[in-house]
PyMOL CGO cylinders between C-alpha atoms (Angstrom):
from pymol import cmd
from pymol.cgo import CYLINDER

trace = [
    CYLINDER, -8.97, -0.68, 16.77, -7.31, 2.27, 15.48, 0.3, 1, 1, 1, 1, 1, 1,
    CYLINDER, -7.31, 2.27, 15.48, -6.72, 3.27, 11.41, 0.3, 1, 1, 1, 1, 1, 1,
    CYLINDER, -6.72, 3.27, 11.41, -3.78, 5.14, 9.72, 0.3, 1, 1, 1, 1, 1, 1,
    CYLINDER, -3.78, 5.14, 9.72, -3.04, 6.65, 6.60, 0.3, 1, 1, 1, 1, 1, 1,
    CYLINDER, -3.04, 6.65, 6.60, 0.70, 6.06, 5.20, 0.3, 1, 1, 1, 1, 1, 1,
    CYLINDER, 0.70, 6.06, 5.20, 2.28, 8.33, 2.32, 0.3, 1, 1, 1, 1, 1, 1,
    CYLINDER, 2.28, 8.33, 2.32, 3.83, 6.05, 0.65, 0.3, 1, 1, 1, 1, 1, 1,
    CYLINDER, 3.83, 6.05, 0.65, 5.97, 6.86, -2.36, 0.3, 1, 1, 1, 1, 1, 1,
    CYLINDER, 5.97, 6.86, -2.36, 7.22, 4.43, -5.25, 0.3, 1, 1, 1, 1, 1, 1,
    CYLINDER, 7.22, 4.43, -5.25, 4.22, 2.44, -5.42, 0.3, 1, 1, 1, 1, 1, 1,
    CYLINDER, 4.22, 2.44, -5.42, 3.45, 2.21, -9.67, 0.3, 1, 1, 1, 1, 1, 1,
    CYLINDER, 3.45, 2.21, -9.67, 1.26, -1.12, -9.93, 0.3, 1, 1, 1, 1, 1, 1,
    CYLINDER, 1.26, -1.12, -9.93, -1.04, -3.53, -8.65, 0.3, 1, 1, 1, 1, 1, 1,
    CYLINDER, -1.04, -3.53, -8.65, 2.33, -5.91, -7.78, 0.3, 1, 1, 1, 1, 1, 1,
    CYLINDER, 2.33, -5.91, -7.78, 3.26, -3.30, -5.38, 0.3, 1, 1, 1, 1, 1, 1,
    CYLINDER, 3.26, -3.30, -5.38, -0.22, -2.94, -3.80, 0.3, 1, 1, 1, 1, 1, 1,
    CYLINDER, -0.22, -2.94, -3.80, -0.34, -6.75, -3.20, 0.3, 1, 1, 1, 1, 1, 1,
    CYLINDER, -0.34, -6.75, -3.20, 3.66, -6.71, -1.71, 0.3, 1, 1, 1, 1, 1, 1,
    CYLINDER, 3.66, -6.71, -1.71, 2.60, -3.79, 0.63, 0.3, 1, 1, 1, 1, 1, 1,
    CYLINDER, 2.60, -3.79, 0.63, -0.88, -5.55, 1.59, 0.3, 1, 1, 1, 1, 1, 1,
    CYLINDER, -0.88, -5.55, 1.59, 0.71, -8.91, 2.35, 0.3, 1, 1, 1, 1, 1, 1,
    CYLINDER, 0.71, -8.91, 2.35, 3.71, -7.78, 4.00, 0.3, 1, 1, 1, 1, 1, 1,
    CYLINDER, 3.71, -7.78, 4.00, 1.72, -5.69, 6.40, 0.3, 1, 1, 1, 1, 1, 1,
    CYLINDER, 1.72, -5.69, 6.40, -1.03, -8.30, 6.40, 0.3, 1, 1, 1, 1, 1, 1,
    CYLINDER, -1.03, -8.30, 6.40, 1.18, -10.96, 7.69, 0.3, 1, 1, 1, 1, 1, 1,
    CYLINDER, 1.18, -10.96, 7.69, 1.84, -8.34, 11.03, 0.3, 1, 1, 1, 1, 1, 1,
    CYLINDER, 1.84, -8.34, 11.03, -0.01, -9.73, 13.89, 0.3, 1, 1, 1, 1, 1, 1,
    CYLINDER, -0.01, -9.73, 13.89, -2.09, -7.01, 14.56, 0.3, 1, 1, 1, 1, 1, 1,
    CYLINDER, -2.09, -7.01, 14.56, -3.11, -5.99, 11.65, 0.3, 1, 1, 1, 1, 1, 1,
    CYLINDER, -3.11, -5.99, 11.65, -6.88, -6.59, 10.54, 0.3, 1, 1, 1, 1, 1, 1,
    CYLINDER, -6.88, -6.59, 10.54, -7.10, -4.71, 7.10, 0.3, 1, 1, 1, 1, 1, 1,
    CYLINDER, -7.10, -4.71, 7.10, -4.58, -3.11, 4.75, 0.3, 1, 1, 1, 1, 1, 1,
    CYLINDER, -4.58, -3.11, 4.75, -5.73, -1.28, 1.64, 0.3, 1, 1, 1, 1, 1, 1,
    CYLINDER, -5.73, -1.28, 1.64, -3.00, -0.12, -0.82, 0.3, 1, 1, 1, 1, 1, 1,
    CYLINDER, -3.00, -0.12, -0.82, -3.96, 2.74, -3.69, 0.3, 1, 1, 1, 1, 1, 1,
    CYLINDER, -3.96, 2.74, -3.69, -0.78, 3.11, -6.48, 0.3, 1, 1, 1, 1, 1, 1,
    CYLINDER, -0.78, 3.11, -6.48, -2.71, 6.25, -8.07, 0.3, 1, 1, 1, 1, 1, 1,
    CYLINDER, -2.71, 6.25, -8.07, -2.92, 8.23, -4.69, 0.3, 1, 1, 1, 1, 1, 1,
    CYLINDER, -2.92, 8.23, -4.69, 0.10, 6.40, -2.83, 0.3, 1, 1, 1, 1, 1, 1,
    CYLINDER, 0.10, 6.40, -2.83, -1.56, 5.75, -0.15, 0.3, 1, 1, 1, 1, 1, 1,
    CYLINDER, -1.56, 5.75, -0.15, -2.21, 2.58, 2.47, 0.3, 1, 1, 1, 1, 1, 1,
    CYLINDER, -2.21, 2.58, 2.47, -4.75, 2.56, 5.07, 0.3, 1, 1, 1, 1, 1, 1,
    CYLINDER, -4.75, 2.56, 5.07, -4.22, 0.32, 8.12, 0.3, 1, 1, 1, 1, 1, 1,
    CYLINDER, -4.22, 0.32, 8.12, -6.66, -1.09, 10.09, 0.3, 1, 1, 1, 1, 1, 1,
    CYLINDER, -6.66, -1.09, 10.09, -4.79, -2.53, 13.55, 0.3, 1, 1, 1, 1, 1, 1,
    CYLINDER, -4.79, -2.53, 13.55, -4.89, -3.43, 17.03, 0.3, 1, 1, 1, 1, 1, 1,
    CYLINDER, -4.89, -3.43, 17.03, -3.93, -0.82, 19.37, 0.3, 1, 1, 1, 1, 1, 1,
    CYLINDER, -3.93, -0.82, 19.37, -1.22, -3.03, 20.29, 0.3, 1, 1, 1, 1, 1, 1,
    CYLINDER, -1.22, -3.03, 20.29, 0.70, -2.86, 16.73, 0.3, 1, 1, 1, 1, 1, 1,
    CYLINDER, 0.70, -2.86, 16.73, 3.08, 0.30, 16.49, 0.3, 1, 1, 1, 1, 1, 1,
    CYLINDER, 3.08, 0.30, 16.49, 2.71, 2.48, 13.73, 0.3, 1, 1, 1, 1, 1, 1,
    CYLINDER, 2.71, 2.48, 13.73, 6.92, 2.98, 13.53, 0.3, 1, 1, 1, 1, 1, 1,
    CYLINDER, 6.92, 2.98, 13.53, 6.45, -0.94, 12.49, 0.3, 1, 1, 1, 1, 1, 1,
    CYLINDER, 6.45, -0.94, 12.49, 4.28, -0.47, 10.02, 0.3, 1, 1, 1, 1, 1, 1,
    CYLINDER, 4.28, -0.47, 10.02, 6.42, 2.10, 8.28, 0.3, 1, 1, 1, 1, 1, 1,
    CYLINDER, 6.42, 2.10, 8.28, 9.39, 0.31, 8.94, 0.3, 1, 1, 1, 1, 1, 1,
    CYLINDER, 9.39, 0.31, 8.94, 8.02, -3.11, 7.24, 0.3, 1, 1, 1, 1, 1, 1,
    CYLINDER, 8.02, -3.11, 7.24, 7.43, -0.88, 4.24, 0.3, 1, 1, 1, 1, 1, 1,
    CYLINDER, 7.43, -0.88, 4.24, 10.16, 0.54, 3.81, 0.3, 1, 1, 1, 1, 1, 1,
    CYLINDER, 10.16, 0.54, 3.81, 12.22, -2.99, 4.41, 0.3, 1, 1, 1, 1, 1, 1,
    CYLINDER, 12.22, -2.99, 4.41, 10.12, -3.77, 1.31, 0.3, 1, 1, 1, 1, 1, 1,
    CYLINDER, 10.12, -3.77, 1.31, 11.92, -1.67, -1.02, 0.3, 1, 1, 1, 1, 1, 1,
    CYLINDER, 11.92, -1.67, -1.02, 9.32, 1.93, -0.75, 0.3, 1, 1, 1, 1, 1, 1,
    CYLINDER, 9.32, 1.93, -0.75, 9.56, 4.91, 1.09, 0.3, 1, 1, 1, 1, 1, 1,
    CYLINDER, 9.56, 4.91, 1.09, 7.02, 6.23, 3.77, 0.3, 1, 1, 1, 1, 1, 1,
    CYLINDER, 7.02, 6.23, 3.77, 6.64, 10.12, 3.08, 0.3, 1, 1, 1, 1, 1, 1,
    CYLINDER, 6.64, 10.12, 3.08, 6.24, 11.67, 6.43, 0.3, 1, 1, 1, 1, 1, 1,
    CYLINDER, 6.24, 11.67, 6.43, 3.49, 14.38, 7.19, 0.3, 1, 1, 1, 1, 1, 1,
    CYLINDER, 3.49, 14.38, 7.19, 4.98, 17.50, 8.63, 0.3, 1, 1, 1, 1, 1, 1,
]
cmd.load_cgo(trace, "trace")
């Protein structure tokens, strides 16, 4: 099981939490998604199998924007 932390920018209220949460929560793979508007940031919990480019990707398909870390 691994665990990542995703910048993400544009979240402003609950309703986005729960849209990131359940869009990444419907992954197979995926085991646990918490989603924090006041820090903008989601922590993953996943299978080893589950690519983190997806993860990023489903978000941003969502309408928000991953911030990458240099």
């Amino acid at each position: 099981m691994s665990e990542k932390v995703i910048n993400v920018k544009g979240m402003m209220c609950n309703g986005c939490e729960n849209r990131i949460k359940n869009a990444l929560g419907s992954m197979e793979g995926v085991k646990e998604v918490t989603a924090d508007h006041n820090t903008g940031k989601v922590t993953v919990k996943y299978e080893d199998n589950v690519e983190v480019n997806a993860l990023e990707q489903k978000i941003e398909d969502i309408g928000f924007e991953v911030v990458k870390e240099d």
